[in-house]
N, C-alpha and C positions, 0 to 999 in steps of 0.2 A: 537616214543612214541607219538611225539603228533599227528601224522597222526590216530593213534587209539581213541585217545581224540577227534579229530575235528568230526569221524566218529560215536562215542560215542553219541554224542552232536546234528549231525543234527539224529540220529535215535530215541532220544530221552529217552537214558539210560545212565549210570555209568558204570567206568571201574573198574573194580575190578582185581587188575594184578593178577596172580598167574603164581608161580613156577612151572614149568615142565621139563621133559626131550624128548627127543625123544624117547629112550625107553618106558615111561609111559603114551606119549599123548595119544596114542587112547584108553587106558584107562580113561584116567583126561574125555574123550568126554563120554565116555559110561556113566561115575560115575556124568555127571553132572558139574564139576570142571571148566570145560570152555567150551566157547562158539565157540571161535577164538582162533587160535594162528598165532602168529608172530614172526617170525624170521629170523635172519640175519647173516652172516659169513665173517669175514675181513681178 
């Protein structure tokens, strides 16, 4: 998370988190919802 903040910061914007799944991101992309996403698996 904060790797996305610092990168946030030097491009000169806000993080605004939002919820997603895998199934609906490429949708969240079409609809505007997000820009980036991020994710990880332990």
């Amino acid at each position: 998370m904060a790797l996305m903040e610092n990168l946030a910061t030097s491009l000169g914007a806000t993080v605004k988190w939002q919820k997603t799944t895998w199934k609906t991101l490429m949708e969240d992309f079409r609809s505007k919802q997000c820009d980036i996403a991020v994710g990880w698996y332990f």
